[in-house]
N, C-alpha and C positions, 0 to 999 in steps of 0.2 A: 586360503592364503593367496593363491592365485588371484583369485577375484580379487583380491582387495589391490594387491599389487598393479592388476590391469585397471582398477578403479583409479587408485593413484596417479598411474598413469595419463591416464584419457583426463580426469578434472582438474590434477595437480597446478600444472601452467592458469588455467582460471580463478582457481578457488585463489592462489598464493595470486594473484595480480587484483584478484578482490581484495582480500583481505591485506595486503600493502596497502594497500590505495586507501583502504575507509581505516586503516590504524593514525594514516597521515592526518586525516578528516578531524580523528578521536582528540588525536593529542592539540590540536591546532584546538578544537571546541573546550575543551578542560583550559587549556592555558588560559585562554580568553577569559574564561568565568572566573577561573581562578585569579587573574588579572585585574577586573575588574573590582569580585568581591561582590558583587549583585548579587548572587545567589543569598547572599549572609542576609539580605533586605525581607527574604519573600517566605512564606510559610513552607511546609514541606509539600502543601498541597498546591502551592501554586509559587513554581519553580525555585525552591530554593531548598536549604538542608545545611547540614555543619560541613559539609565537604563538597567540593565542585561535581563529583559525578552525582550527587545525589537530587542532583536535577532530571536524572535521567529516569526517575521512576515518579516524575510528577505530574501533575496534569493532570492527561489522559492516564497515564500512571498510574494516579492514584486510587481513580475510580477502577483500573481493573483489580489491581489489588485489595481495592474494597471487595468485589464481587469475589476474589479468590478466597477473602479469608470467613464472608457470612452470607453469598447468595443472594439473592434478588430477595427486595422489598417494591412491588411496583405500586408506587404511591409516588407522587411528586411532591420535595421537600423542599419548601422556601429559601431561598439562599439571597447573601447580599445583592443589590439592586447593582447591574451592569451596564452600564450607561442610559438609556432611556428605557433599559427593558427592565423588569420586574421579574427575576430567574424560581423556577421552579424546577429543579432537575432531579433525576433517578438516573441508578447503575444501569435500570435495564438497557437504556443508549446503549452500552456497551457489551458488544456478542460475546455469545458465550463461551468459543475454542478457544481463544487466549487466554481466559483468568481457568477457565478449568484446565488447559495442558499448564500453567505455572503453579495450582493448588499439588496437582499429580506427583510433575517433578519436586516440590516441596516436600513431598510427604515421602518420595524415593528417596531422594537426596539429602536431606535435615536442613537446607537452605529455608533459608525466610523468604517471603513470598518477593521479597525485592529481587534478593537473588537466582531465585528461579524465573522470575520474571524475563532478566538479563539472559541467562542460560537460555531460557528458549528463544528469543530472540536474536540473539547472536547466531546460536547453530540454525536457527530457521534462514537467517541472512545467507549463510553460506549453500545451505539449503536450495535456496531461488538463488544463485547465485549460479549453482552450476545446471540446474535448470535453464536460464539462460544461455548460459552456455552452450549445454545440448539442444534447444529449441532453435537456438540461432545458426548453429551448423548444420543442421538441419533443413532449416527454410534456406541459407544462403549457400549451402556445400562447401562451407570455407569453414573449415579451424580455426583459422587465425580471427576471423570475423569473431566465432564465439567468445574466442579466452577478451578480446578488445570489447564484447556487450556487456561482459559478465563485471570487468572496469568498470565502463561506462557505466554501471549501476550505480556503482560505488559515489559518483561524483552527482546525482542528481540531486537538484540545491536544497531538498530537505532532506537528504539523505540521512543527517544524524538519527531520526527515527528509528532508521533499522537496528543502531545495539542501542536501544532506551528500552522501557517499558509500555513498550507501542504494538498494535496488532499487524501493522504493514511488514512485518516480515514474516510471520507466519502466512498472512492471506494472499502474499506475493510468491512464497514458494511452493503454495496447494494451486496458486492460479495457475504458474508459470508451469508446472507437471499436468496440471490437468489438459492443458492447449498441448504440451507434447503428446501425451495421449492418444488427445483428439486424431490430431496429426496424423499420426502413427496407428490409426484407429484401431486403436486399443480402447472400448467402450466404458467395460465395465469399470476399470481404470480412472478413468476419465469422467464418469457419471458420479461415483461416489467420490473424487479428491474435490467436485464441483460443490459436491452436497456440502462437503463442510466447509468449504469457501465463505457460501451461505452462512455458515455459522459464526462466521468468523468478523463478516461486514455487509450492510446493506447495497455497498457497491457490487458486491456480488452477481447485482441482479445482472449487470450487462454480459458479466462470461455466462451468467446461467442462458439471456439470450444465444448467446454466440454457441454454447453446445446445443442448444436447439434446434439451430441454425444448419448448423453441421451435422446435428443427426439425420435432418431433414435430408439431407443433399444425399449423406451415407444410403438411405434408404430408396434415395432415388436411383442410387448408380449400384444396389444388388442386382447382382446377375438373375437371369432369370432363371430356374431350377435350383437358386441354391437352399430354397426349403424354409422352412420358418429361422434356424440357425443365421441366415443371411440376414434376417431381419430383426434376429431379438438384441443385438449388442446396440446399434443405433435407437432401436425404442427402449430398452432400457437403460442410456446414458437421457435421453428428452424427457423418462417420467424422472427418473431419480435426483437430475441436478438441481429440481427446484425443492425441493423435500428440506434443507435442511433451511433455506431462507423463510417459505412461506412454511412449516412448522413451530422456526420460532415465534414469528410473529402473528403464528395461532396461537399459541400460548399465551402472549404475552396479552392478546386482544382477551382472552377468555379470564386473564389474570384482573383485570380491568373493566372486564364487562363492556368493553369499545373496543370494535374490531378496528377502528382507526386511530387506537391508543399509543403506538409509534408515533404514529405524525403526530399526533396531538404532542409526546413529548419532545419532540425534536423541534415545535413550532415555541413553544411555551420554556420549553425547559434549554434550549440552546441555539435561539433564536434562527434555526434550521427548519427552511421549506421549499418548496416548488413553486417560482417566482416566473418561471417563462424568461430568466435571462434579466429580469429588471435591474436588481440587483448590483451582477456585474456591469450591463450599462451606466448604470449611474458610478458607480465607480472610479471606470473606464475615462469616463468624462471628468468627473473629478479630478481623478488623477493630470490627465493631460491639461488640463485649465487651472492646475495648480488650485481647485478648493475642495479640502476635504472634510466636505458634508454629506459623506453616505455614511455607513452602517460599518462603524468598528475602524476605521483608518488607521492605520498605522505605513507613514508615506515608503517607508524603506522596503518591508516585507512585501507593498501592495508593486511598489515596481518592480522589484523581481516577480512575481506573480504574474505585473501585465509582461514583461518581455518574456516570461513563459509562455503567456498564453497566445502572443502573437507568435511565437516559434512553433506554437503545435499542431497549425495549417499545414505548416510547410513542413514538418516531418511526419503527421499524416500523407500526403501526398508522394513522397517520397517512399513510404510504408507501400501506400496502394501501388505504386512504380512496379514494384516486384512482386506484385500478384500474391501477397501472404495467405495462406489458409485462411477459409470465410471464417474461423472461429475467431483469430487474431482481427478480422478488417473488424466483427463487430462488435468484438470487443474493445478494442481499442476505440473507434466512432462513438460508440454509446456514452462508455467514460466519459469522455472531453465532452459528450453532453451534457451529462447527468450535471457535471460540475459545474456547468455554465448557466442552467438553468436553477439550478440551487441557492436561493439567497443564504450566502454566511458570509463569515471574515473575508473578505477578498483575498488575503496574506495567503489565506489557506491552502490556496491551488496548488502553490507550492508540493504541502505534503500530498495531497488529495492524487497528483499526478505521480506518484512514488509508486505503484503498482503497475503502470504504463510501460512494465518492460519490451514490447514491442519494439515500441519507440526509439529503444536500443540498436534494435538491426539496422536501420540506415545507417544512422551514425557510427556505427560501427565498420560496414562498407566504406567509409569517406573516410574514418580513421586508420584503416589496413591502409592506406597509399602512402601514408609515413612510414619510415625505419621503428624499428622497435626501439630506438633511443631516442625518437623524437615523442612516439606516442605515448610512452614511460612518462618521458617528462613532462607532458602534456595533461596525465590523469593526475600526474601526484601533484599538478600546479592546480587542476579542478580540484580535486580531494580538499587540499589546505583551503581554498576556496568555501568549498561546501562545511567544512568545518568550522570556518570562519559565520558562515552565516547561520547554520545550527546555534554556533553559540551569541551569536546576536540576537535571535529571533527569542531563542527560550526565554527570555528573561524581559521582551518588548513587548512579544504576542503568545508566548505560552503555546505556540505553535509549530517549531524547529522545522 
């Protein structure tokens, strides 16, 4: 009882200044749809349903709840024709720790796979929530800095992801534990929350970089005599972290007979690949010359994406200011690459940069110089914000 009390203690002030902040988000997103009635237009699989939240398990939604209730078929099955492409998609796209931790809770709980879907989601939010929190007190020595990161989650413009039926808050708060970990070089810790990160999303791969990284460094600054002991926690976080990415997509290659049966469905099946940046250029250009002639436009989602994406120089830079653990610099650096050089929806950046807790810590620094009643009403004007554009986005680009 102690413990939980000094629990409550120490994440209370973050977890309640998250979770204000993204219920402001909720109710502003629900109003909207509710408002408009959109949802009533669109199937359940592609955002809509007899009730406004029941957008929140669509989409990507649907397919993990496909995989929660029959399991992978990898085969690629023809689907309606999406603009000039020709769609052939499979579940497998979708990792396997989110639809298996929502079959789990389903089968503990008697909830329906929507429901648990939610369930996990939400407590996984608060989860990486106070992660944050403690990563950012941490790296910054300031409290106040954390309970203000662990907000600032809350307001990032896809934020409604985290209570939908989405894996960004599960893969955000095995991420955000695993970098404290690292940190705190705590290996073993740290090598296996990486591993099912892996499981969870192929963005994975930049933190699996980043503990590599950092194992590497760990192993360079073992003392000398302190025996094999000094060196097995750093070599067993660098072999274990990649085990659960490059596992599944052994399977998945062996399931296929193509070890590069992934890309093949992510090229084919979700118009998703490694363009070298094209992509977003053309876009980019697009955008700014007002003609949109690249790949999937949608003008409203695609300019918050570009003023995202020109914002994430300078809060990298900011990030490197203060010297953050190498696990955090490469992870974060890799990310904003991976994403830039990945031809897809432009819009997407949006969510795609939703794991980028990092990111948090600066702004979080520049946000402590306010009073607590300025920065209150500063998140809960972002929050109504980000809720506003969740419920825009679902129902324009199926991508909140």
């Amino acid at each position: 009882m102690e413990r939980l009390r000094a629990a409550g203690v120490r994440f209370g002030p973050a977890l309640g200044l998250y979770g204000g902040v993204k219920l402001v988000g909720l109710l502003v997103f629900l109003r909207l749809l509710a408002y408009s009635g959109t949802y009533r237009t669109n199937t359940p699989r592609y955002g809509g349903g007899a009730k406004p939240w029941d957008v929140l398990g669509s989409w990507d939604g649907w397919w993990y709840q496909d995989v929660a209730a029959h399991g992978y078929h990898p085969a690629l099955t023809p689907m309606a024709p999406l603009g000039p492409f020709t769609m052939e998609q499979n579940s497998v796209a979708f990792f396997p720790m989110y639809p298996g931790a929502m079959r789990l809770v389903s089968e503990v709980t008697g909830l329906g796979l929507y429901g648990a879907g939610m369930l996990v989601s939400v407590v996984s939010s608060f989860v990486a929530a106070a992660g944050i929190f403690a990563l950012t007190e941490l790296v910054t020595r300031s409290r106040r800095a954390g309970v203000l990161a662990a907000g600032l989650w809350a307001v990032f413009p896809a934020s409604s992801v985290q209570w939908s039926v989405y894996s960004e808050s599960i893969f955000t708060a095995l991420a955000v534990w695993a970098c404290w970990a690292a940190v705190r070089r705590r290996w073993y810790l740290a090598g296996g929350l990486t591993l099912l990160t892996g499981l969870t999303r192929p963005s994975a791969a930049t933190l699996i970089a980043g503990l590599v990284v950092a194992g590497l460094v760990g192993l360079y600054r073992v003392r000398p005599g302190s025996g094999f002991r000094g060196f097995a926690g750093p070599l067993f976080a660098i072999v274990t972290a990649p085990l659960g990415l490059v596992g599944y997509l052994t399977w998945l290659g062996l399931e296929l007979h193509d070890f590069h049966g992934y890309f093949t469905l992510q090229q084919r099946g979700w118009a998703h690949s490694m363009d070298g940046g094209q992509n977003a250029f053309k876009s980019i250009q697009g955008l700014l010359l007002g003609r949109y002639d690249y790949l999937f436009p949608y003008p409203t989602e695609d300019l918050v994406g570009l003023a995202v994406l020109m914002g994430l120089p300078i809060l990298v830079l900011l990030l490197l200011r203060l010297r953050p653990p190498v696990v955090l610099a490469v992870y974060t650096v890799g990310t904003i690459v991976l994403i830039i050089v990945s031809q897809q929806m432009f819009g997407t950046i949006n969510r795609f940069v939703m794991p980028l807790f990092p990111l948090a810590i600066p702004l979080a620094l520049a946000l402590k110089r306010l009073s607590r009643a300025q920065a209150l009403t500063l998140l809960l004007i972002l929050g109504a914000l980000s809720g506003w554009y969740g419920g825009y986005a679902i129902f324009n680009l199926g991508v909140p």
